[in-house]
Steps between C-alpha positions, in 0.01 A plus 500: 500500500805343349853513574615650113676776571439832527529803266552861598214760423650663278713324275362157528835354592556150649630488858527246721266487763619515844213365725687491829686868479133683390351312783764574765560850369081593503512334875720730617397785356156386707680474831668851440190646445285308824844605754349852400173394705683483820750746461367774715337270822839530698494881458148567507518601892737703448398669192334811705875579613707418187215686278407795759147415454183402707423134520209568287645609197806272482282197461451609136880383445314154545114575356624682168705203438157271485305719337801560225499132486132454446469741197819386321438117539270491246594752275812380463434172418204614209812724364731166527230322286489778230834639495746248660485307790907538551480874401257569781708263777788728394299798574326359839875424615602810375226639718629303817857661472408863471256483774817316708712813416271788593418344809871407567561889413203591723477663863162627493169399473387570123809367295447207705160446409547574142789197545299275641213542209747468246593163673154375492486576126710202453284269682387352158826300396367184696242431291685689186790192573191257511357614138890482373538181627186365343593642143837387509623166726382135368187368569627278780714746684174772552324365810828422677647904395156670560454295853884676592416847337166490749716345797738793472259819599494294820867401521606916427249583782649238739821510459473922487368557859855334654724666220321822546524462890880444524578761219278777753650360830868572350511745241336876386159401373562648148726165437130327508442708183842447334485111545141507367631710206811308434284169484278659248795604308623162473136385438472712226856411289433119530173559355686717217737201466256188536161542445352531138218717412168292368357544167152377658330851507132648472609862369168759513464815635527533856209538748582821661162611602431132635877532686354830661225353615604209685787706629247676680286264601762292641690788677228580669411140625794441624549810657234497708584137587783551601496851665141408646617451822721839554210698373204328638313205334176700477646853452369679210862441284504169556138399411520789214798276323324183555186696352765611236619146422220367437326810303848445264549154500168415362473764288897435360352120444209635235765704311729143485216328382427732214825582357691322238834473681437504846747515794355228665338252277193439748365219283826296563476590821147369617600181352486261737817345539619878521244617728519245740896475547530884511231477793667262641826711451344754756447248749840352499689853485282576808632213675806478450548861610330444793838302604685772415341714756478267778808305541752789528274736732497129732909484480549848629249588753645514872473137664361714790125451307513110567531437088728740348846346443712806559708460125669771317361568174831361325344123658204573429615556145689179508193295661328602189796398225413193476156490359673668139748246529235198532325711263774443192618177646059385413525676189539137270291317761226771417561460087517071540108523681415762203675222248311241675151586626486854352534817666184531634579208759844736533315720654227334706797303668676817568239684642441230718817478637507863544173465742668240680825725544254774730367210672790347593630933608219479709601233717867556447621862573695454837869430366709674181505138348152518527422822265814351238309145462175730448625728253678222294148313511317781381794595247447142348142564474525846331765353318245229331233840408710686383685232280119425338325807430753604205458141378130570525475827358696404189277185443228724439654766251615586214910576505419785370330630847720294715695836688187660521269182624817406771547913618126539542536114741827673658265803578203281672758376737639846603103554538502208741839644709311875528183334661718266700702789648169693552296201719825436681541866590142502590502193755845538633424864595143363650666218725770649674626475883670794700905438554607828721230728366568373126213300324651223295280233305461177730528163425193426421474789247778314318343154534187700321702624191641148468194360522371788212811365344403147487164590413593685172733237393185245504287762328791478249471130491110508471552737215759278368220185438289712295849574209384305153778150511729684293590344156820492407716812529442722181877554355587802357415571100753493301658816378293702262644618189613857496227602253237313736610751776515796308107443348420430915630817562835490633762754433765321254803674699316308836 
């Protein structure tokens, strides 16, 4: 990677590269898109009431959102590496802002759930902004932009829960929609303005039959993840779609393997530098999830159970603010380890320090300042992961698959957040003590999913010692000549 300048797809033009707007403009473009992922937990109580629905079915405004996210993830970012990695951004954020206006429009149950599944279709600009960055910025600006893309799907999910609590506590709930939309809108023109479109395409036909497939196969395991405990861990739906995911999933990997132009390139993939930092990628979105549950249900149960601090939600949002904040403020720190001792030693240290986080929750979780110093602790931590794993993944590819390898990494964590949500659910609802005929989950059910926390963040770090030492990041190929691109396959007019 050099710093010449750039040239525009299609006329080849000189322009000067602007390293700090593309990275700023791609960050927040990542933040608008995470807020999205804590939009609805203020309202979610009350959506019954607002929607005029049972509690059963307006939990979809939050499952069709994962399970919109999971397909799209990494679609969009095989599309990004054939088509356009700006071109699909555009789309993803286009996504984002008409899912914001048909829910802000919305007073019953369907358009909201068709809202909130557009919304997750934009769940792929994070690692889209990743790819971007990779193709475009200097050599020694990537680690330090990719550690502050990764750092800012935690920093939009921190700093939502307080925005999203004080917008609910003093305005009509639609306004939750509006700002989400207006943010995307503003996303979506300073990309326009800022970011240029690579030339560093694969072209090829499109794996519809292979996007099918693993549509399925991951619907259906996350469904029954994470509606496995409403309908019954061994009812007959939820083992039939665990039956169904695996039936598909195995059966979608043979088709990968034999076609040309697969979805997924499998071989990639089970490479081991790949393998073992997407495995690890389920471990660490499993843990730090398991915060996410845990340290605002603490904040706002009575003080009457002996634990509970008796917070509003609004705190509790605010306890949890400053774990994005350490999150971005880590972001170099993360890139200087990378530069140093590679980012395989990235991400051992932060998983390490994400473990120590729970521990130190365990032992700590009688005062607010308590739950802040834990959540900034384990925001460092997840702040060192997630700052690696792009650094990782791109080691070990070809630009030419970088979307697509980083979607398919941003998938294994969302993975890693189902399951986390799932085992929580399970052990909090198994632990519980009786507060005036109510069962709520007892202390020592939380001190289990912390300790589940701290468990998968050393699986993570286990996981971690196995990753290849990296060799130096690959930088992105040059552009290929316009005649190159149209022999590979790609459209001229792309």
């Amino acid at each position: 990677m050099s710093d010449a300048p750039a040239r525009t797809a299609e006329t080849g033009v000189v322009v000067p590269p602007r390293p700090n707007a593309v990275v700023a403009v791609l960050a927040f473009a990542g933040i608008v898109v995470s807020l999205m992922q804590t939009l609805v937990i203020p309202i979610v109580p009350e959506l019954p009431r607002l929607l005029d629905a049972p509690a059963s079915d307006t939990a979809w405004a939050v499952t069709a959102t994962l399970l919109a996210a999971a397909v799209a993830t990494p679609v969009v970012g095989r599309l990004g590496d054939m088509f356009g990695k700006r071109r699909m951004l555009l789309v993803s954020v286009v996504m984002l802002v008409v899912g914001s206006v048909v829910c802000g429009l919305s007073d019953a149950l369907v358009p909201m759930i068709v809202g909130r599944a557009l919304q997750g279709l934009s769940s792929g600009v994070i690692p889209l902004g990743i790819s971007i960055m990779r193709d475009e910025l200097p050599a020694e600006r990537l680690a330090g932009a990719t550690a502050l893309m990764s750092a800012s799907l935690g920093v939009g999910g921190a700093l939502g829960l307080p925005t999203a609590a004080l917008i609910a506590d003093n305005f009509d709930w639609h306004v939750l929609f509006w700002a989400s939309a207006a943010l995307g809108a503003a996303a979506l023109v300073l990309v326009l303005v800022v970011v240029p479109e690579s030339r560093v395409r694969t072209g090829g036909r499109f794996d519809a039959v292979g996007a099918v497939g693993m549509a399925v196969g991951l619907v259906s395991l996350l469904l029954a993840i994470s509606k496995g405990a409403d309908w019954g861990w061994a009812s007959g739906t939820t083992l039939g779609l665990f039956a169904a995911a695996v039936i598909v999933l195995l059966a979608w990997g043979l088709f990968e393997l034999r076609t040309a132009q697969p979805l997924v390139d499998l071989r990639t993939t089970a490479r081991r530098q790949v393998l073992f930092t997407n495995l690890a990628s389920i471990a660490v979105g499993f843990s730090m999830f398991a915060m996410s549950l845990v340290l605002p249900q603490l904040l706002q149960l009575p003080t009457r159970t002996g634990y509970g601090l008796g917070r509003s939600l609004l705190t509790a949002g605010l306890v949890m603010a400053p774990s994005g904040l350490v999150m971005m403020a880590l972001a170099p720190v993360s890139a200087a380890v990378s530069k140093a001792k590679g980012p395989k030693v990235t991400l051992m240290i932060g998983a390490l320090i994400v473990a120590c986080g729970y521990g130190l929750n365990i032992v700590l979780m009688s005062e607010v300042w308590h739950l802040v110093l834990v959540s900034s602790v384990i925001g460092a931590g997840i702040g060192f992961t997630y700052g690696s794993m792009p650094a990782l993944i791109m080691g070990a590819v070809p630009a030419s698959e970088t979307a697509a390898a980083n979607s398919l990494n941003t998938l294994m964590r969302s993975i890693g957040t189902s399951c986390a949500s799932a085992i929580a659910g399970v052990v909090l609802a198994q632990m519980t003590i009786d507060l005036g005929g109510y069962a709520l989950p007892s202390e020592n059910g939380f001190k289990t999913v912390m300790a589940i926390g701290a468990g998968a963040a050393l699986l993570a770090f286990a996981i971690a010692s196995f990753i290849p030492r990296p060799r130096a990041a690959v930088p992105a190929a040059p552009p290929a000549p316009a005649a190159a691109q149209t022999s590979a396959g790609t459209p001229s007019g792309l």
